[in-house]
C-alpha positions as CSV (number, residue, x, y, z in Angstrom):
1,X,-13.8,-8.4,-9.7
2,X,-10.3,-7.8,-11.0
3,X,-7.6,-8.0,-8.2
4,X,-4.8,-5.5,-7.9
5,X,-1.3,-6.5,-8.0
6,X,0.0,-6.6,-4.5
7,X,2.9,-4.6,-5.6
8,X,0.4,-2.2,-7.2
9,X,-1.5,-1.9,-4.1
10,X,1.3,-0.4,-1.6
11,X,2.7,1.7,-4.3
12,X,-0.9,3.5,-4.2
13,X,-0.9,3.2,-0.5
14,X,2.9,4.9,-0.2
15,X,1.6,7.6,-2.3
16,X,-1.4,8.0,-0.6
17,X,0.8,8.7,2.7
18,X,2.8,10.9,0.9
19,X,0.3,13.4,-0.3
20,X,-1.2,13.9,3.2
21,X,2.6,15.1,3.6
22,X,3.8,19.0,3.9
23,X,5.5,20.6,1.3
24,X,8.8,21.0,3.2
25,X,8.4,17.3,4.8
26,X,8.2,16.2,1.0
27,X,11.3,18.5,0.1
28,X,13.5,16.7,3.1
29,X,12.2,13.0,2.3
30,X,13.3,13.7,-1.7
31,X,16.7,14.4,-0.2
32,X,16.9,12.2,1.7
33,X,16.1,9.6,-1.3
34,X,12.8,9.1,-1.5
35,X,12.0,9.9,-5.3
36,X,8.2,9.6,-5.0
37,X,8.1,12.7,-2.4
38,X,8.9,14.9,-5.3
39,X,7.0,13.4,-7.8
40,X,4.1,14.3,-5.3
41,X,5.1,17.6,-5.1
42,X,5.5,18.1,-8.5
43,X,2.3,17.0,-9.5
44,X,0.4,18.8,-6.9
45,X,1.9,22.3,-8.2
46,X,2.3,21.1,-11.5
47,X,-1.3,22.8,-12.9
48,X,-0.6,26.5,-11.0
49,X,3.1,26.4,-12.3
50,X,1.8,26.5,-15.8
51,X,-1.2,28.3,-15.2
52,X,1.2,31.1,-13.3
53,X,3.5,30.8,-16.7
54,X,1.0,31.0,-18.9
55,X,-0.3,34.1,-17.8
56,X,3.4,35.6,-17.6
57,X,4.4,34.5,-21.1
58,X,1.5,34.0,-22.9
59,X,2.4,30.9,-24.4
60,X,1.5,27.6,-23.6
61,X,4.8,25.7,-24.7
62,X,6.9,28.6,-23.3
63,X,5.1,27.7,-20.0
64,X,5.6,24.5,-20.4
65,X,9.3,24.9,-20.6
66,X,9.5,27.0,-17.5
67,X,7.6,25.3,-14.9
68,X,9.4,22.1,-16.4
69,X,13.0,24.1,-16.0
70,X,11.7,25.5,-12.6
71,X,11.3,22.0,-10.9
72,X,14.2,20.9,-12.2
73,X,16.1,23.8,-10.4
74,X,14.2,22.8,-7.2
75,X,15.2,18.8,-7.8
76,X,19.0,20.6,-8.0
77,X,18.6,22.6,-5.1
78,X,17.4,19.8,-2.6
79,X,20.5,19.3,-0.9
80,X,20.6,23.1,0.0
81,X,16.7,23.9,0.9
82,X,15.8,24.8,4.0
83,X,12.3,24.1,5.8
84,X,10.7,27.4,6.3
85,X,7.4,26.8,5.9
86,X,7.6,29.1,2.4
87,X,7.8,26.2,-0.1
88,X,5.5,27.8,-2.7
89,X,6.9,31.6,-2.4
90,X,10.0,29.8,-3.1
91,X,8.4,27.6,-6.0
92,X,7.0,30.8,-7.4
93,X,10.7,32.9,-7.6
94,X,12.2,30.6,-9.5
95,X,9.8,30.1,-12.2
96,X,9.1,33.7,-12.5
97,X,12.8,33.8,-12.6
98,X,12.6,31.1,-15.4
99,X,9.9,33.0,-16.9
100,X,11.7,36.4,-17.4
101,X,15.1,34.4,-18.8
102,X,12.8,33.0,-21.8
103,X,11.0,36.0,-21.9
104,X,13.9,37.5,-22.4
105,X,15.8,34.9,-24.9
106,X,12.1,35.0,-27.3
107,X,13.0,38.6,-27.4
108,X,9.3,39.2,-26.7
109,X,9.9,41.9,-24.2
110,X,6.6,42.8,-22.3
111,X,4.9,41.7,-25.0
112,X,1.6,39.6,-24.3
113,X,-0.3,37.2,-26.5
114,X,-2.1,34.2,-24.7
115,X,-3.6,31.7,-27.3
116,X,-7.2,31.4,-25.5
117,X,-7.9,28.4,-27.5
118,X,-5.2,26.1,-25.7
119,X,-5.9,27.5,-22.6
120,X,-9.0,24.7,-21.9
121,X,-11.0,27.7,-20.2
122,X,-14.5,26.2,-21.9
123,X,-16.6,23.6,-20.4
124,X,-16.7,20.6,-22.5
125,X,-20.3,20.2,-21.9
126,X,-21.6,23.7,-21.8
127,X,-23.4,24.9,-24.8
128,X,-21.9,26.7,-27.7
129,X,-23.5,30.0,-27.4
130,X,-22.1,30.2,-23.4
131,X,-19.2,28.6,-24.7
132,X,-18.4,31.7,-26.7
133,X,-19.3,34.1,-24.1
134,X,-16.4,32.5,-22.0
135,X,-14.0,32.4,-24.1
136,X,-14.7,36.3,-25.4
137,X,-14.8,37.4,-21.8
138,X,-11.4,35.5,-20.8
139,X,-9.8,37.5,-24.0
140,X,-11.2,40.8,-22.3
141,X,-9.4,39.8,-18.9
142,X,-6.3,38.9,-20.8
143,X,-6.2,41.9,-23.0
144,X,-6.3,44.1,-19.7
145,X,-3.4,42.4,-17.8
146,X,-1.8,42.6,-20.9
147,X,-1.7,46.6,-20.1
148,X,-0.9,46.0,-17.0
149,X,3.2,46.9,-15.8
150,X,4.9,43.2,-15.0
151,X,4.5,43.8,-11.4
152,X,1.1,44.8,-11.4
153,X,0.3,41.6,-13.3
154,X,2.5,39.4,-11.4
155,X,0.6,40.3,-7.7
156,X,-2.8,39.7,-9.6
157,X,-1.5,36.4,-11.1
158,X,-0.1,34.9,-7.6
159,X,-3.2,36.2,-6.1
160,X,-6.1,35.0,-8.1
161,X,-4.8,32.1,-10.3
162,X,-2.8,30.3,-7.5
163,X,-4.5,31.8,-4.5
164,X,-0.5,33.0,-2.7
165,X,-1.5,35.1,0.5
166,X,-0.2,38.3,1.4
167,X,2.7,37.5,3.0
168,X,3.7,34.8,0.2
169,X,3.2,37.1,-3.0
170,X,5.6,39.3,-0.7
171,X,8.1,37.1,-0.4
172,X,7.8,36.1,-4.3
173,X,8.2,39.5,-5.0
174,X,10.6,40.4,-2.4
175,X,8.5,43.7,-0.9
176,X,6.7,44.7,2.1
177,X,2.8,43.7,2.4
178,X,1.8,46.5,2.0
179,X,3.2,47.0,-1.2
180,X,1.2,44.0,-2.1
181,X,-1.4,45.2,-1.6
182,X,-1.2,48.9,-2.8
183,X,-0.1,46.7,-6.1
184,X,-3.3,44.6,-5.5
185,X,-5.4,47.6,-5.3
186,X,-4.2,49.6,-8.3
187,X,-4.2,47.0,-10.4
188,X,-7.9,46.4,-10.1
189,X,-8.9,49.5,-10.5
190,X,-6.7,49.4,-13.6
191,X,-8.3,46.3,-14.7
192,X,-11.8,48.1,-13.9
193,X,-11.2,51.5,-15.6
194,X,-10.1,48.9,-18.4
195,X,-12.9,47.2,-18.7
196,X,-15.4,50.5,-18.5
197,X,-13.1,52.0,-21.7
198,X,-13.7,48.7,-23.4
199,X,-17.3,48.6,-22.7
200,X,-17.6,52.2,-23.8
201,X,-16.2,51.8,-27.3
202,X,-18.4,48.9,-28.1
């Protein structure tokens, strides 16, 4: 049996602690020096960052450039953030914030094209045929938020791909819950009406 390292093994132990950790205890501990606490945070909102951006931008490498730009913001920010309980509405503001600045410098407007085939939506083992199937309907869903106004989209992308409750899409977005969702609501009958005129011309 190969023997760990010592060294090796409370490294894995410290981290191990750490992700049993709060978002906002992880915050302080980074600022107060403890580099690993943010490298837990970042790599346990790493994967809805990008999926978040991807859906905004449509574009995997743009994504990639603003959820990497949005936790290096936060890594700035540390010695001014304040434990409120609302790590990831405040996670989700500044990359959408990131996201409408290279939006804005691709000159891409509200345009919308997501490249399914990087997206890794297909199970490696499932069989072509179903395969397919997933992939055609994930360009159906894609094509509809694509018609969908940016705050439309943005209330069914914190709620569905990264799960935000009420009250956090509303403090993302900076509205009342209600609006939420009256914006959740409208937008999936949009999607729905959508899919019904799609089905229809087929």
């Amino acid at each position: 049996m190969r023997r760990v390292p010592a060294g090796n093994v409370a490294l894995v132990r410290a981290e191990t602690a750490l992700g049993e950790r709060e978002d906002d205890e992880l915050m302080l501990m980074a600022r107060g020096g403890v580099a690993e606490a943010f490298d837990v945070l970042v790599r346990r909102h790493q994967r809805s960052a990008l999926g978040i951006a991807r859906m905004e931008l449509g574009s995997v490498d743009l994504a990639k450039d603003a959820a990497q730009n949005a936790f290096v913001q936060l890594y700035r920010f540390l010695p001014r953030y304040e434990p409120r309980g609302k790590f990831k509405a405040f996670l989700h503001r500044v990359l959408l914030n990131n996201c409408r600045m290279l939006r804005r410098s691709a000159g891409r407007g509200s345009r919308f094209e997501l490249d399914v085939e990087e997206m890794e939506l297909a199970d490696a083992e499932a069989p072509p045929d179903d395969e397919l199937a997933r992939r055609e309907r994930w360009r159906r869903v894609e094509r509809a938020l694509a018609r969908l106004s940016p705050k439309l989209r943005m209330v069914l992308t914190l709620r569905f791909s990264d799960g935000l409750s009420y009250e956090e899409i509303a403090d993302v977005a900076g509205v009342s819950v209600g609006t939420v969702k009256s914006r959740l609501f409208n937008g999936i009958q949009k999607l729905r009406e959508d899919f019904c005129d799609e089905h229809e011309d087929r």
